[in-house]
C-alpha positions, 0 to 999 in steps of 0.5 A: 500500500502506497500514496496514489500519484496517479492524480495532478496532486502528487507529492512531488509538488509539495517540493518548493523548485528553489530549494530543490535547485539549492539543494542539487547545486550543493550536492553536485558542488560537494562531489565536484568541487573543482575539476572533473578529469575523468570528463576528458575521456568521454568528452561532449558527445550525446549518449543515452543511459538506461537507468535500470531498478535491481531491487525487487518489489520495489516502491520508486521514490525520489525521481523529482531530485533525480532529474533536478540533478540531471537537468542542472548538468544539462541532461534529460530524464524521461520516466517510465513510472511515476514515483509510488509505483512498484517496479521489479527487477530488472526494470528499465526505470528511466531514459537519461540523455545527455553530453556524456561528461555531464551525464557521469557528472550527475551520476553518482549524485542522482543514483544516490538519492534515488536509492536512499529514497526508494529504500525508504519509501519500500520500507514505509509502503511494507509498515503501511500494508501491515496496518491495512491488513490489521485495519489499524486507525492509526498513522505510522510516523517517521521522525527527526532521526534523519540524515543532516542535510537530507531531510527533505529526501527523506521526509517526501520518499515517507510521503510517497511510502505513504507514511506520517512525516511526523513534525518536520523540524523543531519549529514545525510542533513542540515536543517536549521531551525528557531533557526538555523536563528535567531542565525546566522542573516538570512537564507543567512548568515545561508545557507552560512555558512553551505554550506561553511561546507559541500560542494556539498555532502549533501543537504540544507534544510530551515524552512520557515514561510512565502513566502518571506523567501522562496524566500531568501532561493530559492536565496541562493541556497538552495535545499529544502524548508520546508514551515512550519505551513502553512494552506492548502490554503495558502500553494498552493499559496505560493508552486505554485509561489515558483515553478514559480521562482524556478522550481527545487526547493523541497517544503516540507509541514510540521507543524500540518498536522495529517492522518486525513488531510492530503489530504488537504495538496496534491498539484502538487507543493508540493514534501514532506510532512512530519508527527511527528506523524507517531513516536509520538503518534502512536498507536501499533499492540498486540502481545502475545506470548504464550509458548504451553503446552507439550503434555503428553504420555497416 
């Protein structure tokens, strides 16, 4: 199960284009600072190269960074799916035609991301079809255990996964966790203070370790609850009584659950559970490229 592109809204167009340019020109500027020798060998002649997926049952993701960074180098990039699409092994993905110094110049940077994306996305689009099978209302959710300066990569390949992105940054909502409450004195006193900053306009999330802070979080007036570290059993009874007192509370499960248990964390009282491993850890999906040799006259 995976977020359906096959409409004009696709997740591609929540990318704002300067920051999608500002990021390839760092990327590109980061693997070529200065010169590209190898581009002497092949020199300016135009060469077409077959971008082939060679990872199995596969959810494409990333195709807009791909072809940012082909079109800066002065490149082409014609698709045979659309990003959300599940692709086999070995697929002809997509067509890149170019001057063939340029082409290998964007090579490594393009295969890069779209491998890191796809390999995300492949793992959100697995967590998803497991809460579809057990008809879970909830939402799987990604986090802020993300690479520095790939965010953006990251958080659109859970959206095309078809996963929450959870909060985008530490602007994007307040989480106040427990190094959060321990420097302030308590969660009320945390809570208040961060409300005091962002008004009505973000929500308020607190880390829980136990049912009784839940209880003083749910009382200051907080928005979300993270029960953290919790173990399966223990957490249905405390997300249970918690829905009890505070019935529009938000119940986040969040601290070792892996794709591999998962399941045992679904509840009718718990709205949010969230992975680091859905970033970290993730395996990626092949990709080759591989400029076709010209075909000579008799």
């Amino acid at each position: 199960m995976h977020t359906d592109l096959s409409g004009l809204h696709t997740a591609a167009h929540s990318i704002p284009p300067h920051t999608l340019i500002q990021l390839v020109r760092e990327w590109l500027a980061e693997d070529t600072p200065n010169f590209d020798p190898a581009g002497v060998c092949v020199g300016s002649q135009e060469v077409e190269a077959w971008l082939l997926c060679k990872t199995p049952h596969s959810i494409l993701a990333g195709s807009p960074f791909f072809t940012a960074v082909f079109t800066e180098v002065g490149c082409t990039v014609d698709w045979n799916y659309q990003d959300g699409a599940e692709i086999d092994a070995v697929t002809l993905t997509a067509v890149v035609r170019g001057p063939a110094r340029c082409l290998l110049l964007g090579e490594r940077v393009a295969l890069n991301c779209l491998a890191r994306a796809s390999g995300i996305a492949t793992r959100c689009s697995q967590l998803q079809a497991m809460t579809t099978a057990r008809e879970w209302h909830g939402e799987v959710a990604g986090t802020r255990k993300t690479t520095p300066g790939f965010r953006l990569v990251e958080k659109y390949a859970m959206l095309v996964g078809g996963v929450s992105m959870h909060r985008q940054d530490l602007s994007g909502m307040v989480m106040l966790k427990d190094n959060h409450i321990w420097a302030s004195g308590s969660i009320t006193e945390a809570v208040n203070a961060a409300r005091s900053v962002c008004g009505f306009s973000s929500k308020i999330e607190v880390e829980c370790r136990s049912i009784e802070e839940g209880r003083e979080a749910a009382g200051a007036g907080v928005d979300i609850i993270m029960l953290d570290n919790f173990q399966p059993q223990e957490l249905h009874v405390a997300a249970r009584a918690l829905k009890m007192e505070f019935p529009t509370l938000l119940i986040e499960a969040s601290g070792g659950i892996t794709p591999e248990n998962l399941v045992m964390f679904f509840s009718p009282h718990v709205d949010i559970i969230s992975l680091g491993c859905i970033t970290q850890g993730c395996p990626v999906v092949d990709f080759s490229l591989k400029v076709q040799r010209p075909e000579f006259g008799p």
